[in-house]
C-alpha positions as CSV (number, residue, x, y, z in Angstrom):
1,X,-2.2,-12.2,6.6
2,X,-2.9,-8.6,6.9
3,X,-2.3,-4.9,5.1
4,X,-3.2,-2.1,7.1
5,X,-3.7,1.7,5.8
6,X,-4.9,4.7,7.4
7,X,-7.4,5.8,5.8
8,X,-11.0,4.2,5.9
9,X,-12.7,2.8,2.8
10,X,-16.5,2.0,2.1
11,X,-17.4,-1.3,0.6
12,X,-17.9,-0.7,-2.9
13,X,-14.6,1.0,-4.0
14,X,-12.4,-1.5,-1.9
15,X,-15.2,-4.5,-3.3
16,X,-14.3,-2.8,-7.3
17,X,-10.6,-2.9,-6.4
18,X,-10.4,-6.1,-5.5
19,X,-12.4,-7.6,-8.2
20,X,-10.1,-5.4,-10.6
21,X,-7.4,-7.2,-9.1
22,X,-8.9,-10.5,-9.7
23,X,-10.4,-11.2,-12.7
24,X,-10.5,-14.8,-13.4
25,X,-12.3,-15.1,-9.6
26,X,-15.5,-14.2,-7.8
27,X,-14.2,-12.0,-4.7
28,X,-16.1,-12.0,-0.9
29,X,-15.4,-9.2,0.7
30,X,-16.7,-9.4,4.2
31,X,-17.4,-5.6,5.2
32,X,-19.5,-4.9,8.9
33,X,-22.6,-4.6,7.9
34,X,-23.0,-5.5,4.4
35,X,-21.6,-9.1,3.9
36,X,-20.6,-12.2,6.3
37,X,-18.4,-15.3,6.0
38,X,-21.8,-17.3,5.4
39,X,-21.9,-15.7,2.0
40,X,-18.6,-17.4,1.5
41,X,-18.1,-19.8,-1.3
42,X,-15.7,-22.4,-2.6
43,X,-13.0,-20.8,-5.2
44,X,-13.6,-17.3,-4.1
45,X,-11.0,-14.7,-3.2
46,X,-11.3,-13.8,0.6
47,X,-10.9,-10.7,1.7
48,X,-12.0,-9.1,5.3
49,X,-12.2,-5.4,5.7
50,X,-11.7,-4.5,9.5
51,X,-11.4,-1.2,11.7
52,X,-9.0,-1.2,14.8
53,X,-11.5,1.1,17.0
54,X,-9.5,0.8,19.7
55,X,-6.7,3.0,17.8
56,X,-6.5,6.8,17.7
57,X,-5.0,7.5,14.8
58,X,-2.2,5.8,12.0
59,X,-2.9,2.3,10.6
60,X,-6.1,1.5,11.9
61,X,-7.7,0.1,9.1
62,X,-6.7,-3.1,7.5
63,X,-7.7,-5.9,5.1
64,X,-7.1,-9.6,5.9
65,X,-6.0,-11.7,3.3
66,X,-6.8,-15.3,3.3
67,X,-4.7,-17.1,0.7
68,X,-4.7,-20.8,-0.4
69,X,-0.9,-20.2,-2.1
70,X,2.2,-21.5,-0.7
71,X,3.1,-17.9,-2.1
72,X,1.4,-15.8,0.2
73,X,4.1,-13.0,0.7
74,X,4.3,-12.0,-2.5
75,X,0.5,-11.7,-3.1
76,X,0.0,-9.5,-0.2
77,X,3.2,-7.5,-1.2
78,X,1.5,-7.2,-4.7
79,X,-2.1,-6.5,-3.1
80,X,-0.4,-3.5,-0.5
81,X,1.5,-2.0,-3.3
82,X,-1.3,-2.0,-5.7
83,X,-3.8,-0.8,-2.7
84,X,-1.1,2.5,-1.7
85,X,-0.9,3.8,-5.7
86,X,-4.6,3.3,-6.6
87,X,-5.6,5.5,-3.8
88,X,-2.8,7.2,-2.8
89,X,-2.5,6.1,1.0
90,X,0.0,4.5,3.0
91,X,-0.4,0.6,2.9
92,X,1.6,-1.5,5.4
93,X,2.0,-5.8,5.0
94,X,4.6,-8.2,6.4
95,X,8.5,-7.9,5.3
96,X,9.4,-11.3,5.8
97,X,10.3,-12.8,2.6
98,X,12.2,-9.0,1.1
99,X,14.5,-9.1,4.3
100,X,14.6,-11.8,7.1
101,X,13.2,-14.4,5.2
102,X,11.3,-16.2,8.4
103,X,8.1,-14.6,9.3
104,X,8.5,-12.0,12.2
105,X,5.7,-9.5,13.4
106,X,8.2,-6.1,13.8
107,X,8.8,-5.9,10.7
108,X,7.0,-4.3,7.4
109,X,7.2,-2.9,4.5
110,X,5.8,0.5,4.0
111,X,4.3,1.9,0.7
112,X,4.0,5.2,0.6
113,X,4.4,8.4,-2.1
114,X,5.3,5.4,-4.8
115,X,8.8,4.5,-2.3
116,X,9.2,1.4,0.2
117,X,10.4,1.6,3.3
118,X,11.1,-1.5,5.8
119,X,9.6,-0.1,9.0
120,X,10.5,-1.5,12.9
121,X,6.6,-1.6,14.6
122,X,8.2,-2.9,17.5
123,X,7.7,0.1,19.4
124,X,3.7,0.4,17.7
125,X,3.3,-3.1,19.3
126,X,3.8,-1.8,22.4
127,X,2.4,1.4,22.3
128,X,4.3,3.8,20.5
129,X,4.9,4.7,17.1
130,X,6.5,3.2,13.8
131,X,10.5,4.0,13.0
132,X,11.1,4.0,9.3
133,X,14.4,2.0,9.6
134,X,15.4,2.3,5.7
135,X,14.2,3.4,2.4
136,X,14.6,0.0,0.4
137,X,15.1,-0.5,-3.8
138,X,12.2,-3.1,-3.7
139,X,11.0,-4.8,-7.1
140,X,7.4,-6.0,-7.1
141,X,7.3,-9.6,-6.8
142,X,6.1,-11.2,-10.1
């Protein structure tokens, strides 16, 4: 699962976020350049840090998740939220489980000057740009 933001980070202050995130666990973040999935280890948080070079501008940067939780939604809800107020960016993840409740690709959450938004990328997947459909009164999951 991914969150995607526009704004680039380098590896150690998204590496220090992560770990702040997760405490009780060692955290790989594989990062171009710097670390690879052979430094992976059993038990570890697993994060990969990628850049959409193929993209001009908006969300072009993201962070794929790879959870071992049956409750995967609300982790990367938690993770994107978290992610858009510590350094003040857009952050963008799946909207599944806060409004359709089946996993489906146009759909995401937006987080974004501390409101939520659930935001139709069906036109992004196809070349255009991102309609803010709603503003939404969203509670962080627990």
């Amino acid at each position: 699962m991914e969150i995607a933001f526009d704004r680039a980070f380098d590896y150690q202050e998204l590496q220090d976020f992560l770990e702040a995130q997760h405490p009780n666990r060692e955290v790989l973040l594989v990062y171009e350049g710097i670390t690879d999935w052979e430094d992976a280890r059993a038990g570890q948080a697993k994060f990969e840090y990628f850049e959409d070079k193929e993209a001009e501008e908006g969300f072009k940067f993201g962070l794929i998740v790879l959870v071992e939780s049956t409750a995967a939604l609300p982790l990367i809800e938690r993770l994107a939220s978290q992610l858009s107020r510590h350094f003040r960016c857009p952050t963008m993840c799946d909207a599944s489980r806060v409004i359709l409740y089946d996993q489906n690709e146009f759909y995401s959450l937006l987080f974004e000057h501390g409101k939520v938004f659930l935001v139709d990328n069906y036109r992004q997947e196809n070349g255009g740009d991102d309609f803010k459909v709603v503003e939404l009164h969203y509670e962080e999951p627990a």
